[in-house]
TIVO-2410 file (N, C-alpha, C; in nm, 3 decimals):
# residues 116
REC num residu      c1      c2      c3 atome chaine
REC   1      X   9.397   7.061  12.786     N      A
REC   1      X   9.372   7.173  12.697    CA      A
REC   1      X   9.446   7.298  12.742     C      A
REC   2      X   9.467   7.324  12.826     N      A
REC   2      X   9.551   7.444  12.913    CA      A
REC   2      X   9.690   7.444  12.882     C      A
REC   3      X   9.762   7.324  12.890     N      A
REC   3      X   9.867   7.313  12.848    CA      A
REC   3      X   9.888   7.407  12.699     C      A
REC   4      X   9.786   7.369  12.595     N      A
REC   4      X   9.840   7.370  12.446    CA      A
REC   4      X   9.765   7.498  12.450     C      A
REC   5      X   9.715   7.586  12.502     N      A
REC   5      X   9.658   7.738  12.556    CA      A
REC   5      X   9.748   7.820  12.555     C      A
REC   6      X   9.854   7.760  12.701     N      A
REC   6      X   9.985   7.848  12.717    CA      A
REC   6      X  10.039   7.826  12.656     C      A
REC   7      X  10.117   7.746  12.575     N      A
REC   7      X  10.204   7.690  12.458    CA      A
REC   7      X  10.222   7.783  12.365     C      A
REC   8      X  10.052   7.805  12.308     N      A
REC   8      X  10.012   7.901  12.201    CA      A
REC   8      X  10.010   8.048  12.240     C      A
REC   9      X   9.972   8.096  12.376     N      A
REC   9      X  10.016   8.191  12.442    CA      A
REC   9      X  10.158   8.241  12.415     C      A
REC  10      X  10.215   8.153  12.469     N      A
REC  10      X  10.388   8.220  12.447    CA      A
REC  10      X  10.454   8.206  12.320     C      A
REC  11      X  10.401   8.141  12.175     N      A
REC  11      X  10.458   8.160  12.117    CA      A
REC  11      X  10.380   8.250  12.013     C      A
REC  12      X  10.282   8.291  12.050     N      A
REC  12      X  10.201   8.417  12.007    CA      A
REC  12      X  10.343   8.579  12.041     C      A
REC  13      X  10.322   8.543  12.199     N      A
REC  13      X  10.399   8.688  12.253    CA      A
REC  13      X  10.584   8.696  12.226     C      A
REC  14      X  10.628   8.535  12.169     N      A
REC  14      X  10.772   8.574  12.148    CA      A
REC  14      X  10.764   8.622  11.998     C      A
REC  15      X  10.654   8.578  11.908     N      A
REC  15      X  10.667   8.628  11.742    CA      A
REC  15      X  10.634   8.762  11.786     C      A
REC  16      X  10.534   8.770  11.855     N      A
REC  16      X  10.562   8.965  11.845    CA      A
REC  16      X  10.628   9.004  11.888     C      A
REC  17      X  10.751   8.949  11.971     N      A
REC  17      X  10.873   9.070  12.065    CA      A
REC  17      X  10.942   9.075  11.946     C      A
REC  18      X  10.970   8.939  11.893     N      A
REC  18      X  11.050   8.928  11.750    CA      A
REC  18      X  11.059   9.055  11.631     C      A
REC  19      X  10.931   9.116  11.650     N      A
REC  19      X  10.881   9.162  11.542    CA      A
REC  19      X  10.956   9.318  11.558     C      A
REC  20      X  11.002   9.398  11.424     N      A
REC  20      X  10.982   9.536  11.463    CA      A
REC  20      X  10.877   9.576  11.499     C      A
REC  21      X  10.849   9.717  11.602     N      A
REC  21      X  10.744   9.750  11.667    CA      A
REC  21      X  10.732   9.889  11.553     C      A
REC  22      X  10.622   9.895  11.557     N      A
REC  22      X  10.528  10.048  11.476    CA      A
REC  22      X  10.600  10.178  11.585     C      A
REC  23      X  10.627  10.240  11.495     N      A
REC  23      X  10.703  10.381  11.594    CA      A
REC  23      X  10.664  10.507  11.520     C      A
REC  24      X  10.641  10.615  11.597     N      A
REC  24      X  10.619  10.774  11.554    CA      A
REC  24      X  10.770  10.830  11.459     C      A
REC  25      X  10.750  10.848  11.373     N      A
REC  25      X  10.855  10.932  11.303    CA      A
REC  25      X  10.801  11.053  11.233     C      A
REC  26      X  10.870  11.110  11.187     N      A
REC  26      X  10.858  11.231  11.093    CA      A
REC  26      X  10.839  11.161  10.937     C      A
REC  27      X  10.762  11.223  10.885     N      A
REC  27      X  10.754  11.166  10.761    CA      A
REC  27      X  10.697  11.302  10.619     C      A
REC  28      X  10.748  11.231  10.504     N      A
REC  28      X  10.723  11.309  10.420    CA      A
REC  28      X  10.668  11.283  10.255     C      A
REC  29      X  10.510  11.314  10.242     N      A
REC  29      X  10.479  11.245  10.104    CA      A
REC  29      X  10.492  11.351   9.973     C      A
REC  30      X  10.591  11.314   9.859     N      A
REC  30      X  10.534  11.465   9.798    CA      A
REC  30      X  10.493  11.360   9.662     C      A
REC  31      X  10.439  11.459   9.581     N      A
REC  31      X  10.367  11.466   9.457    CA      A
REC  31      X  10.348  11.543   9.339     C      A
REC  32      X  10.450  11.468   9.229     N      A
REC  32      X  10.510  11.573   9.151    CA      A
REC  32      X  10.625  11.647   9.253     C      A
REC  33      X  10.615  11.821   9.224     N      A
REC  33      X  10.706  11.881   9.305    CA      A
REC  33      X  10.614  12.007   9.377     C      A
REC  34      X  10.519  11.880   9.473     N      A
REC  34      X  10.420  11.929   9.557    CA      A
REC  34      X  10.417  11.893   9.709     C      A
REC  35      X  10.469  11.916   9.761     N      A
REC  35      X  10.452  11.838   9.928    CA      A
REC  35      X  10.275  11.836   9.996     C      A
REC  36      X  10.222  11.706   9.984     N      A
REC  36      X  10.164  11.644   9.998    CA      A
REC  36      X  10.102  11.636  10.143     C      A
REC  37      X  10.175  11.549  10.244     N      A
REC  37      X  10.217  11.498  10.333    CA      A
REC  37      X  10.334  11.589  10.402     C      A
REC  38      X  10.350  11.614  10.533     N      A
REC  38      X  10.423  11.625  10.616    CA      A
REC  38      X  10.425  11.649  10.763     C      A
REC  39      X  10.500  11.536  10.812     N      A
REC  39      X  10.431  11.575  10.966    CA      A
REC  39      X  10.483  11.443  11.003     C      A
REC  40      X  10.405  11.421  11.127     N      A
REC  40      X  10.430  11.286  11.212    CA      A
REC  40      X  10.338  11.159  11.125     C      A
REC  41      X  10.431  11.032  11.137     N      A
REC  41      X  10.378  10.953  11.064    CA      A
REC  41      X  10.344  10.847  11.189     C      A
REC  42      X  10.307  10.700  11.199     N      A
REC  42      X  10.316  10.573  11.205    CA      A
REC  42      X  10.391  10.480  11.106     C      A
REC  43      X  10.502  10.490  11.167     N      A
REC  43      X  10.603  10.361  11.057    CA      A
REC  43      X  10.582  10.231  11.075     C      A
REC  44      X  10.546  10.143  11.001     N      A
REC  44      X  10.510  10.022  11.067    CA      A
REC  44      X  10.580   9.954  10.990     C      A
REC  45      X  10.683   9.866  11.041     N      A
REC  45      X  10.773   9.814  10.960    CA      A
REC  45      X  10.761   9.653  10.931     C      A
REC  46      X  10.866   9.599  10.847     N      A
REC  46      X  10.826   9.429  10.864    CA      A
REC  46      X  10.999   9.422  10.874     C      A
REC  47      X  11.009   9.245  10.910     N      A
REC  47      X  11.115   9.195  10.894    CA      A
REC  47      X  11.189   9.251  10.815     C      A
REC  48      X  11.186   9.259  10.678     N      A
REC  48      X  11.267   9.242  10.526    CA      A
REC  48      X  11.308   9.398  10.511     C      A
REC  49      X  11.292   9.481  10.545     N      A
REC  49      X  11.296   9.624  10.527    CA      A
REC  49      X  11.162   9.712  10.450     C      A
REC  50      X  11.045   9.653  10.385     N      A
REC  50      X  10.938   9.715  10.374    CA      A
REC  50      X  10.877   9.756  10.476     C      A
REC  51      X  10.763   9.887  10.459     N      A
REC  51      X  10.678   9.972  10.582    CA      A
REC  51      X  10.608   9.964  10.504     C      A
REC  52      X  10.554  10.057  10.616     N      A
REC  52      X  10.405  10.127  10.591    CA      A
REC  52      X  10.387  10.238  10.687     C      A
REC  53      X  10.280  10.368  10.591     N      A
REC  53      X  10.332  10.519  10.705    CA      A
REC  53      X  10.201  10.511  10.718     C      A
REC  54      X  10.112  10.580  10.807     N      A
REC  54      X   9.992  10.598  10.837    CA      A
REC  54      X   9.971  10.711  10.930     C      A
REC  55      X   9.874  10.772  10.927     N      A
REC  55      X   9.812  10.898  11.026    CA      A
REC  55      X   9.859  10.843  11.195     C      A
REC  56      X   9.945  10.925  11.249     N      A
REC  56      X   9.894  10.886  11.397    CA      A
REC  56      X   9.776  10.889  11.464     C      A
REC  57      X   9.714  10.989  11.388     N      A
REC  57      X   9.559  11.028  11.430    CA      A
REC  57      X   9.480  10.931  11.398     C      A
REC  58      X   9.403  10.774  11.480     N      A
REC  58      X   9.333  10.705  11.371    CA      A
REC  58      X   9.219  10.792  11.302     C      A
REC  59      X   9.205  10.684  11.237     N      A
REC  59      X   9.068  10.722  11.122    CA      A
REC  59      X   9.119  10.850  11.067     C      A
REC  60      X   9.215  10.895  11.039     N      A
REC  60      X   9.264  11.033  10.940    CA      A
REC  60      X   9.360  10.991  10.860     C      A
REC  61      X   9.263  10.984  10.773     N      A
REC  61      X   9.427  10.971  10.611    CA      A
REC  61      X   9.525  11.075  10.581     C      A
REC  62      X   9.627  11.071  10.543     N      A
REC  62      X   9.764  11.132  10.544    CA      A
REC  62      X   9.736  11.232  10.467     C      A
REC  63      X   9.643  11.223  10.321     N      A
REC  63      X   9.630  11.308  10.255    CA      A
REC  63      X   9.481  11.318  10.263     C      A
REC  64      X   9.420  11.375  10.113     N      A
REC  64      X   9.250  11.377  10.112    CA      A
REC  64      X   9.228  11.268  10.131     C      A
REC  65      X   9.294  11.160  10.010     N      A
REC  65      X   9.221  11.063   9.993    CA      A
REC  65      X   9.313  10.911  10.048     C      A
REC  66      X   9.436  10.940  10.080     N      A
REC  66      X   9.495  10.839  10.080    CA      A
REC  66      X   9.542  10.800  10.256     C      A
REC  67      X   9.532  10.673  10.279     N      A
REC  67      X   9.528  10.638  10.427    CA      A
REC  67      X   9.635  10.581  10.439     C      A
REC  68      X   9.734  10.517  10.370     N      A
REC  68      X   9.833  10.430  10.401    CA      A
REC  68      X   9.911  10.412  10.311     C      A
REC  69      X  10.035  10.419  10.301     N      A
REC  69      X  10.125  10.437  10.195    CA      A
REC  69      X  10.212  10.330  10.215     C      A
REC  70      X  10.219  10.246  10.138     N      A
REC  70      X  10.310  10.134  10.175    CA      A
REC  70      X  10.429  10.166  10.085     C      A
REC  71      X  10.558  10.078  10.101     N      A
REC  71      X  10.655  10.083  10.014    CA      A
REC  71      X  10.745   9.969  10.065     C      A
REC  72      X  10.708   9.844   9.951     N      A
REC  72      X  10.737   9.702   9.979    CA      A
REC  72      X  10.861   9.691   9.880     C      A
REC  73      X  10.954   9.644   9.917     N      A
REC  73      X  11.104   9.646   9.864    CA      A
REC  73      X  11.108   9.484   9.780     C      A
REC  74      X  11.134   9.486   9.685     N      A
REC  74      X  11.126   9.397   9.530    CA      A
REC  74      X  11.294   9.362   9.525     C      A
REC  75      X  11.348   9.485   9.559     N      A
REC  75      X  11.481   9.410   9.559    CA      A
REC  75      X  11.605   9.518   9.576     C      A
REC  76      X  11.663   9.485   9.619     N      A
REC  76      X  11.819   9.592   9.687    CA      A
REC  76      X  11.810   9.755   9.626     C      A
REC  77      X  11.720   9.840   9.727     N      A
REC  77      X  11.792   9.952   9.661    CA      A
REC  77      X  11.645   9.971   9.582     C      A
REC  78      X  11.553   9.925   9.519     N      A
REC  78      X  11.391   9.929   9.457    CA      A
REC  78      X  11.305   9.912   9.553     C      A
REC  79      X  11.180   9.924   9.518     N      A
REC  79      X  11.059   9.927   9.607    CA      A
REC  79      X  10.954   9.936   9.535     C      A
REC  80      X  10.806   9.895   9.558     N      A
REC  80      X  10.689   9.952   9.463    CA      A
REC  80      X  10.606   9.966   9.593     C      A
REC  81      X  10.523  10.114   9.514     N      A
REC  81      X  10.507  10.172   9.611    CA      A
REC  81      X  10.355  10.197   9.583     C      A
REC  82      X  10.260  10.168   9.682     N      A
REC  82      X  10.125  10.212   9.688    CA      A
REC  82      X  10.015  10.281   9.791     C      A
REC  83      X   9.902  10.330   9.762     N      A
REC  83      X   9.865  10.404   9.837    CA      A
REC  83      X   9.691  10.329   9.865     C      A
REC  84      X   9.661  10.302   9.979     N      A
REC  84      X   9.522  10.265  10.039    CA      A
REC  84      X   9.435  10.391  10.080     C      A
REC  85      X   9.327  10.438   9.911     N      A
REC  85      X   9.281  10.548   9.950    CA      A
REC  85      X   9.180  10.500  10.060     C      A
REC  86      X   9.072  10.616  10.105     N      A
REC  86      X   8.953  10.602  10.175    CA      A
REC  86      X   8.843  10.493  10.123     C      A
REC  87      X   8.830  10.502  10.009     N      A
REC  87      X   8.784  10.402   9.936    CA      A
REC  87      X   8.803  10.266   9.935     C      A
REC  88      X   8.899  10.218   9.930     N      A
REC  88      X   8.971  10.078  10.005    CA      A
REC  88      X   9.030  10.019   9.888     C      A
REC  89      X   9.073  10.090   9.761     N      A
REC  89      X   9.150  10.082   9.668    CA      A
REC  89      X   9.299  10.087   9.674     C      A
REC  90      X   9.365   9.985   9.650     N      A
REC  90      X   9.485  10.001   9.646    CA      A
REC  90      X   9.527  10.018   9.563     C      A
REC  91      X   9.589  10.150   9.521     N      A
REC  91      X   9.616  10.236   9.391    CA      A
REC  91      X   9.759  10.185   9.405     C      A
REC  92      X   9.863  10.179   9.296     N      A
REC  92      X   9.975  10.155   9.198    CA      A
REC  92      X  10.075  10.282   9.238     C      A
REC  93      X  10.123  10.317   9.344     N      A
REC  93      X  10.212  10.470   9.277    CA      A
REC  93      X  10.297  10.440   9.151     C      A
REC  94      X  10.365  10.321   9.174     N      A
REC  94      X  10.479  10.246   9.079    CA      A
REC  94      X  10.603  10.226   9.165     C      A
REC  95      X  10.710  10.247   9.059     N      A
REC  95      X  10.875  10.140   9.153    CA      A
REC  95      X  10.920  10.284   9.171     C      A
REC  96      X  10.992  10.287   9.281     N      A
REC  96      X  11.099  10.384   9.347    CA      A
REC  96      X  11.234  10.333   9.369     C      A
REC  97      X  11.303  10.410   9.354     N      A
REC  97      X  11.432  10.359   9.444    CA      A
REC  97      X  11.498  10.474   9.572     C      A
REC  98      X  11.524  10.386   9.619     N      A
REC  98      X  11.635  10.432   9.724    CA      A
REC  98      X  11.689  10.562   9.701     C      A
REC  99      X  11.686  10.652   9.777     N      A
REC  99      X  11.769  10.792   9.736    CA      A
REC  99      X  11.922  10.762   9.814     C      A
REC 100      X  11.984  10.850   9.679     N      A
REC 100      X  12.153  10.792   9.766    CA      A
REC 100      X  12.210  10.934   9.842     C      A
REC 101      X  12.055  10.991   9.826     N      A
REC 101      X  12.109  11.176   9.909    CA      A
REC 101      X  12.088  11.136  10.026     C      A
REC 102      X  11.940  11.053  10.063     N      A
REC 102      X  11.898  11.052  10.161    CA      A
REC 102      X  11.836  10.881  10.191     C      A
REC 103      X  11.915  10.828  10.211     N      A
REC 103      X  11.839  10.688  10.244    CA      A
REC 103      X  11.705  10.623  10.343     C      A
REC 104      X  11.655  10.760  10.388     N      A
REC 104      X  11.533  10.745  10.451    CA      A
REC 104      X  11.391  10.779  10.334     C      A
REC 105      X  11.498  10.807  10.230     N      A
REC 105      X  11.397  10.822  10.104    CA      A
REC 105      X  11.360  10.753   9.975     C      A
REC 106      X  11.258  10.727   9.912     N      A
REC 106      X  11.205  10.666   9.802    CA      A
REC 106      X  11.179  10.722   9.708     C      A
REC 107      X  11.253  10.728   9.583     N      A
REC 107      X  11.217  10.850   9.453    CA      A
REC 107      X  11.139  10.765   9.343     C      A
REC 108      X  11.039  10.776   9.356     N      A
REC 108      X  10.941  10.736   9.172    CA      A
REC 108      X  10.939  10.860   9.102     C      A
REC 109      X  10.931  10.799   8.991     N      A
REC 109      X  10.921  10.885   8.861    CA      A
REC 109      X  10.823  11.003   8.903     C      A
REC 110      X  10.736  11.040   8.972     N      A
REC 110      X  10.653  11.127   8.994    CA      A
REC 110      X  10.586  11.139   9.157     C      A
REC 111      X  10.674  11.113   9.235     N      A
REC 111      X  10.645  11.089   9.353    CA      A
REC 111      X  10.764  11.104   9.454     C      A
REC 112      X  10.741  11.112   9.584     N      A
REC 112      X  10.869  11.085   9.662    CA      A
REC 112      X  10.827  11.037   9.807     C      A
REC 113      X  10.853  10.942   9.907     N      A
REC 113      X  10.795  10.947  10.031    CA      A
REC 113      X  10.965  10.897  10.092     C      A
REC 114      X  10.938  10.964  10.230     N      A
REC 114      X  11.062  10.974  10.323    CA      A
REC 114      X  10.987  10.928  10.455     C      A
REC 115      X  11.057  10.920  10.531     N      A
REC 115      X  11.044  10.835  10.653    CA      A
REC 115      X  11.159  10.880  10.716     C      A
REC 116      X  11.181  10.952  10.845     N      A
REC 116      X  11.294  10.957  10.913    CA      A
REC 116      X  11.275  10.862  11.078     C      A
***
């Protein structure tokens, strides 16, 4: 049984070296043509190029109500983008794309979130 312990051990700890690691950045949520959000984020990234920004502070949502802002990429250059209020609703922002001013940025029709 020890054998198939460590086995599972190490291939637990090489998928996570594999993995991008969650890092402090600067980040920026606005709303409408309201800045929202700004400050230090938690970027938590995946393989494919989708994140996720979150409070460095735990247990403090970014805004009043919203704790986690994801923005999962659909396809080259798009993204749909949502927000995990306090409530545990995962609200719709809608599709963004890629800013070609600033490629650390995501423009929806009524929204904007950046990530540096």
């Amino acid at each position: 049984m020890k054998p198939l312990i460590a086995v599972l051990s190490i291939l637990l700890l090489t998928g996570n070296a594999a993995m991008a690691a969650d890092r402090i950045v600067k980040c920026q949520i606005d709303s409408g043509n309201q800045t929202v959000y700004e400050g230090k984020c938690v970027f938590i990234p995946d393989r494919k190029g989708s994140f996720a920004l979150a409070n460095p502070e735990k247990n403090k949502p970014l805004t009043d109500t919203v704790t986690i802002v994801s923005v999962s990429i659909i396809e080259k250059g798009v993204a749909e983008v949502r927000g995990l209020t306090s409530d545990g609703i995962n609200s719709r922002w809608g599709e963004a794309k890629r800013s070609v001013k600033d490629k650390a940025c995501w423009q929806g029709e009524d929204f904007k979130v950046c990530a540096w």
